[in-house]
C-alpha positions in Angstrom: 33.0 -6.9 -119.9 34.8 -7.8 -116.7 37.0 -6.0 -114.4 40.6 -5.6 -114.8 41.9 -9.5 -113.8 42.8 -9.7 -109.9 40.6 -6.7 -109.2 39.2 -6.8 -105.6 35.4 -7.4 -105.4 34.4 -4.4 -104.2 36.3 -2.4 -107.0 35.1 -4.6 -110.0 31.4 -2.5 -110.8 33.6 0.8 -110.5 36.4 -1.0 -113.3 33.3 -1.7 -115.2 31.8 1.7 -115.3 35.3 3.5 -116.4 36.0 1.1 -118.9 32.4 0.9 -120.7 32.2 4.8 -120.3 35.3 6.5 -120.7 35.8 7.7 -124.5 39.0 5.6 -125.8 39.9 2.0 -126.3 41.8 0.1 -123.3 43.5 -2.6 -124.1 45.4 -4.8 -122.1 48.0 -7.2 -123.9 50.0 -10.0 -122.2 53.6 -10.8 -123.4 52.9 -12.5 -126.1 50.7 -9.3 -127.6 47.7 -11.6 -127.1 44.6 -9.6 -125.6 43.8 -9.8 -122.1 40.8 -7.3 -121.8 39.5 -4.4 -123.8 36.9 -2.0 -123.6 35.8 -1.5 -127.4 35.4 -3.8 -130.5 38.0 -4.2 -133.0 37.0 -5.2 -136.7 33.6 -5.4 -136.2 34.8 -8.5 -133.3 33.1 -7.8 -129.6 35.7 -6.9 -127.1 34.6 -10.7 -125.3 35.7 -12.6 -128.5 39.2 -10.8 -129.1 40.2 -11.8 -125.2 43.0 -14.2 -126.6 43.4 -13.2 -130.1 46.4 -11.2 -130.9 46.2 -7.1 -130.8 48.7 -7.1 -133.7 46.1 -8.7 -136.0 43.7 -6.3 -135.3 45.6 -3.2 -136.6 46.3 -2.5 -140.3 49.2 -4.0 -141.5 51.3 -1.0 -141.9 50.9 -0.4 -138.2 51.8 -3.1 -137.0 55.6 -2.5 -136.9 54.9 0.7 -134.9 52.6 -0.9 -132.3 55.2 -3.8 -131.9 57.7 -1.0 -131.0 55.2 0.5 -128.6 54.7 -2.4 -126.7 58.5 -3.4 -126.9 59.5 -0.2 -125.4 57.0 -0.2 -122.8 58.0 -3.9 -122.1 61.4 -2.8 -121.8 60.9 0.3 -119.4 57.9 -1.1 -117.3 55.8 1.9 -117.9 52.0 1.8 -119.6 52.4 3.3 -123.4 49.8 5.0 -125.4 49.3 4.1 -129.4 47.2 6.1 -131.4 46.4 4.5 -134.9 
């Protein structure tokens, strides 16, 4: 897994350590709802091969109206969002 994108050098091995150790899924989504990075596999699919694959086809079907919401709404306000499925 690598760093969070634009991540200075120095800080890229302690990025790598939070995000391969700490307990829930990180995901981060561009505007599109297309997967930039995350921490843990989704469908059986490593967290390298979803980078570019949308989020919303990763979730069940009947959550996906509720994540798009989610990310809308943090879109809108400019603050991070937390969705629990």
């Amino acid at each position: 897994m690598s760093a969070a994108p634009g991540a200075r050098p120095g800080l890229e091995a302690l990025w790598d350590a939070i995000l391969e150790n700490v307990p829930d899924a990180i995901t981060q989504i561009d505007r599109e709802g297309r997967i930039v990075l995350t921490n843990r596999a989704m469908g059986g699919t490593t967290p390298e091969a979803l980078r570019g694959h949308s989020l919303y086809d990763q979730v069940p079907a009947f959550l996906r109206e509720g994540l798009r919401s989610a990310v809308a709404e943090a879109l809108r306000s400019g603050e991070s969002r937390s969705y629990e499925t």
